[in-house]
Structures are given as C-alpha cells and as structure tokens.
C-alpha positions in Angstrom: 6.6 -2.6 18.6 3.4 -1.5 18.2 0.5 0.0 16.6 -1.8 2.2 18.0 -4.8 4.2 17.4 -5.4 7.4 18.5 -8.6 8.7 20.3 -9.3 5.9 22.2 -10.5 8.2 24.9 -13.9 5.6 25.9 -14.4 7.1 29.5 -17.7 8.7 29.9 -17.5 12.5 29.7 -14.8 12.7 28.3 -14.6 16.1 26.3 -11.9 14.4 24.0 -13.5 12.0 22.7 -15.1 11.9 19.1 -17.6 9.9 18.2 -16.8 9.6 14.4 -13.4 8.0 15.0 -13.3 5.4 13.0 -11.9 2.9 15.0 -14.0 3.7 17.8 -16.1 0.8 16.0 -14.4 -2.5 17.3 -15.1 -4.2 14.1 -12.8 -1.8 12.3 -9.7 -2.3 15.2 -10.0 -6.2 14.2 -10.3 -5.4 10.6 -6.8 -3.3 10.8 -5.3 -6.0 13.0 -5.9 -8.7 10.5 -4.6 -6.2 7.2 -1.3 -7.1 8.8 1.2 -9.5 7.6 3.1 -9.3 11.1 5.7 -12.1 9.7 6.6 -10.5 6.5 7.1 -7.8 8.3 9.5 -9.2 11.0 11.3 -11.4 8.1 11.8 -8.4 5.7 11.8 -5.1 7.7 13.4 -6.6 11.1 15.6 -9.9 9.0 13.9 -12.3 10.8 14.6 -10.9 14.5 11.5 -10.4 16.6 8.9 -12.3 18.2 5.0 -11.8 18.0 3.3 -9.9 20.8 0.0 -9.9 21.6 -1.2 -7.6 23.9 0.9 -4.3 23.6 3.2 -4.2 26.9 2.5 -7.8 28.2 5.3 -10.6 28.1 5.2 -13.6 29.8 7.3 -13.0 32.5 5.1 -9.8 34.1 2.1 -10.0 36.0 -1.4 -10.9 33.9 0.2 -12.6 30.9 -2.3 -15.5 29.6 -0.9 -18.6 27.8 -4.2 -18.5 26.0 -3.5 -15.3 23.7 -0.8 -17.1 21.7 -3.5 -19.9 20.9 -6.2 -17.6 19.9 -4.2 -15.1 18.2 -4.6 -16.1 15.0 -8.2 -16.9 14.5 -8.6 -12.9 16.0 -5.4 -10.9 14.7 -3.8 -13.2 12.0 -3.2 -11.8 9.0 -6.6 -12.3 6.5 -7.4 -9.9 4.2 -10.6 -11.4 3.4 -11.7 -11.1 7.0 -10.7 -7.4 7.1 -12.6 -6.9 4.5 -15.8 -8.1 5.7 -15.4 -6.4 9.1 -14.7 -3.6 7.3 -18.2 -3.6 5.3 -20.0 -5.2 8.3 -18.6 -1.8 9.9 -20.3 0.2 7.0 -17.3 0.6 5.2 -17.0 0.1 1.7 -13.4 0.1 -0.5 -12.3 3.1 -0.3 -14.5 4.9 2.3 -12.5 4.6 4.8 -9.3 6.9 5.7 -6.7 6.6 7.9 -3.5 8.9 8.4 -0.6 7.7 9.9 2.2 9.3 11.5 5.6 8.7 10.9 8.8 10.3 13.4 11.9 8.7 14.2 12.9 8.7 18.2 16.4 7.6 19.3 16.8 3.9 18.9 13.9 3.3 16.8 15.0 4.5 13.2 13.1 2.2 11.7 9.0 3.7 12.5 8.8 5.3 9.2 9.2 2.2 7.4 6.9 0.4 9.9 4.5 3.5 9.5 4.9 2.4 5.5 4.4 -1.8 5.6 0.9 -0.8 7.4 -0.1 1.9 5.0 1.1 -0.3 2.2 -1.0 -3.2 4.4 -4.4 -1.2 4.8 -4.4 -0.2 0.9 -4.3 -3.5 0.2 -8.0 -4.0 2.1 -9.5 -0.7 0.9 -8.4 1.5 4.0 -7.2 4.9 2.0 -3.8 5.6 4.0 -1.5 7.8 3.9 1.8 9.5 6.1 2.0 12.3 7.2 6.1 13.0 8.8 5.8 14.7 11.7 8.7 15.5 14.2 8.8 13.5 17.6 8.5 16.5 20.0 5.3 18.0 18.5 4.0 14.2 18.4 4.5 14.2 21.9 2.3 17.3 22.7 -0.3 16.0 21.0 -0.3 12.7 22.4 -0.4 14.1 25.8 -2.9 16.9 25.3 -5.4 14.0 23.7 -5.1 15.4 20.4 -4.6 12.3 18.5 -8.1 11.6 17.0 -7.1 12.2 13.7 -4.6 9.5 13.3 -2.8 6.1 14.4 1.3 5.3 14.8 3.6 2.7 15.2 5.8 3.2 18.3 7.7 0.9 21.1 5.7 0.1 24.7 9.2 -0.8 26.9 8.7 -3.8 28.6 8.0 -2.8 32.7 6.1 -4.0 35.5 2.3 -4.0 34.2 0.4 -1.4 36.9 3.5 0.8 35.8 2.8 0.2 32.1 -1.3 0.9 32.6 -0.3 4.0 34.6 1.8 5.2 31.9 -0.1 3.8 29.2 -4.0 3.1 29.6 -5.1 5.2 33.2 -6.2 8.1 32.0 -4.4 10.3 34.3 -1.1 8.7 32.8 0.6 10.7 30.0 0.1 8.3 26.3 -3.7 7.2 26.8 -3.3 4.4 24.6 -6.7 2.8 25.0 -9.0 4.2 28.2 -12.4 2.9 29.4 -14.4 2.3 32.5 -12.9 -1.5 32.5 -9.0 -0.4 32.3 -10.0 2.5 34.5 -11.8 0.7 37.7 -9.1 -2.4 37.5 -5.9 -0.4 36.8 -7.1 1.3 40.0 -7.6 -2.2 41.7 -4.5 -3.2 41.2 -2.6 -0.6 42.7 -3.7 -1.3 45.5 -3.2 -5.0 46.1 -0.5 -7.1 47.8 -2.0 -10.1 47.2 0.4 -12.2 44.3 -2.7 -14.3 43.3 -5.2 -11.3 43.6 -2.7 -9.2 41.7 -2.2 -11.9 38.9 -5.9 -12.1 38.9 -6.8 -8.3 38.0 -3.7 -7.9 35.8 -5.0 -10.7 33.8 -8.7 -9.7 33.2 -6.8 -6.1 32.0 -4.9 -8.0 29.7 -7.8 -10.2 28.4 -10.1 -6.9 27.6 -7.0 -5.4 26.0 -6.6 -8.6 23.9 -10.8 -8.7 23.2 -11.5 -5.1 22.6 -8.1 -5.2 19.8 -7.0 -2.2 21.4 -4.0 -1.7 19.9 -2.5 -3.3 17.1 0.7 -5.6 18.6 3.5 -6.4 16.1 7.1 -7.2 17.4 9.2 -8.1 20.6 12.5 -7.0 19.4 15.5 -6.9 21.7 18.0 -4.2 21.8 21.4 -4.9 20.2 24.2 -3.4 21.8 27.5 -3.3 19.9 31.1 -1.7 21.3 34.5 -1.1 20.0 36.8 -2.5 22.7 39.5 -0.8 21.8 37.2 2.4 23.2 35.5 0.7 25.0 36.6 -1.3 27.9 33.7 -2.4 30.4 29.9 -2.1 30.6 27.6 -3.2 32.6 24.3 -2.9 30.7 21.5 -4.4 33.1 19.0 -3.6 29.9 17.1 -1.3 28.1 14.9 1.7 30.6 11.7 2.6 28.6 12.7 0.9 25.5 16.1 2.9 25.2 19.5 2.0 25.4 20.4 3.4 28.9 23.0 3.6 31.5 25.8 5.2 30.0 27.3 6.3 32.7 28.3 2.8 33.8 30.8 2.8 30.7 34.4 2.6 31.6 36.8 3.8 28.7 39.5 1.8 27.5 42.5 4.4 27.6 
C-alpha cells in the first residue's frame, strides 16, 4: 500500500509532462512523505496488521532490496511535521499555497483506499498542504493513469509484490502501463536489467533502481499487508491458494466444493 503521485513523467520530451506539478520539486515529495504518521495509520486504519515498506514494490526477498533503507528510513520519510514544513517553504510554499487532490476508488480487495485517501488528506492539512478528494470510479481511473493524465492528482493504491524487472516494466518503464515514477535513471537501468543473466550483476542494477527510488521519494510507501483468506468448510472443502496474483485474491478455480 502505497502512495503515489501522478505526473511523474521526468523523461526528456516527454509531451506529458508539466512543469508546474507540484511535486515535480523533490523537496515537496519528502515534505508529503514525512506529513505521514505511517504507524497510526497501520494501528488504527489496518488494527495493527501491516509492516512498513520502503520502496513501493521492493521486499526483501526480490532482487535489489537494500538492508540499509530500513536504517535510514526514518531520518528521510518518518513522520515530522516540522520537517514537512520546512521543505515545504524551502520549496516556496507557504501554509496554504499549496493544493493537492486526491483520488479515492475502491477496486476488489482493497475496500479500504478511500479511508487511506482520507488519513493522508487529513495528514497533509495538518502541514498546510490544502487537500481534498475527489471519488472517482476505478475504470475511468484506469484510463487516465494509462493515457498519462494524472498530473492533476495523487492516490493511494497496492503495487503486488512480483519479481522486480516485472514490477519496473509494469510500474516505472515508460512503455509499461501505470508510469509511477519515469526518468532517464529508471529508464537506461530497467533496460539493463532485462537483459542480464548475471545473479550478482542483476542484484547489482536492481539495487541502484531501488536506491534512486528510495533518494528521489518517488512514491510515498505505507504498508505490507498480507491478504487474509477466510472459508466456510462446510462450502468449502479444499484450496490450494499458492498466494495473491497482482495483489488479488486469485485462483479460484482450484476451489473444490464441499457437497
């Protein structure tokens, strides 16, 4: 569980992008990272279940995860209102100057986003970010995200766990279909990597994508949260569930009923 911000299109020439997105301005991605209380969050929202991330998509057992993120997280991205609001005026942005919409849609398995989509508004007012929600159905969502017509706003959203050149071709190549967060540095190593054998070399580029994710505040990571899978055995009376495909509960077919 994430949030992201849209129009992160960094790639020179691209027709996209807009320069006077806010949070084009690193200063102002940090800012917003630290306006969030990530363990209230998980302890209220999420009853305790859920443990930090901190690059959206990496976990320690795929390629390019650094121990060293968990030790710097919280002098970068731990919650500080104080900090955000100095990176918010060292960013030329006084209380109140600054507004942010957020979209809220619901998605199968994740019912909870509009209340996610309302900790960080709540969040962001608290630092003098003016935010608001604006509900928007999943599908239309989609086309925008995909025709790069998110500029005007952020989201909170899952990245399912997969291997890492899968997630930056979905997520972070430009020619994939969310474009999370694209420059030349994602760009020219996402293409290295998919073309290595090498474990070592391949641990070696995946990491230095996941360190300039982690530096540039690219997105801003929340929650690991499992999926929870409950069945009535009387209906129920076998399934094998190898685990969640894209972040959804999957593989149906492999129930077997119980009558």
């Amino acid at each position: 569980m994430s949030f992201y911000f849209g129009g992160q299109y960094h790639l020179p020439g691209d027709p996209k992008f807009k320069a006077d997105v806010p949070w084009n301005d690193r200063r102002v991605r940090q800012a917003m990272n630290t306006a969030v209380n990530r363990t209230e969050l998980r302890d209220n929202l999420f009853k305790d279940k859920g443990t930090l991330i901190y690059v959206s998509g990496f976990a320690p057992h795929l390629e390019g995860w650094n121990p060293e993120w968990a030790q710097r997280f919280d002098s970068l991205y731990g919650y500080n209102p104080t900090k955000a609001k100095e990176l918010l005026k060292a960013a030329g942005y006084a209380p109140g100057t600054l507004n942010v919409k957020i979209m809220a849609f619901t998605s199968p398995g994740e019912a909870e986003l509009p209340q996610v989509a309302e900790a960080g508004a709540s969040y962001f007012n608290d630092v003098g970010i003016q935010a608001t929600l604006e509900a928007i159905d999943e599908a239309a969502f989609g086309r925008m995200n995909r025709a790069k017509d998110m500029s005007c706003c952020m989201w909170p959203n899952i990245t399912g766990l997969r291997p890492t050149e899968e997630l930056m071709r979905t997520a972070y190549y430009s020619k994939g279909n969310t474009h999370l967060f694209e420059d030349e540095f994602v760009e020219k190593n996402y293409l290295e990597l998919s073309t290595l054998v090498d474990p070592q070399e391949r641990q070696r580029v995946a990491r230095e994508i996941g360190d300039h994710l982690f530096e540039e505040f690219a997105t801003i990571p929340l929650l690991s949260i499992h999926n929870e899978v409950v069945v009535n055995p009387k209906v129920v009376a076998e399934w094998t569930y190898p685990g969640p495909g894209a972040g959804r509960t999957t593989h149906f077919y492999l129930l077997k009923a119980a009558q």
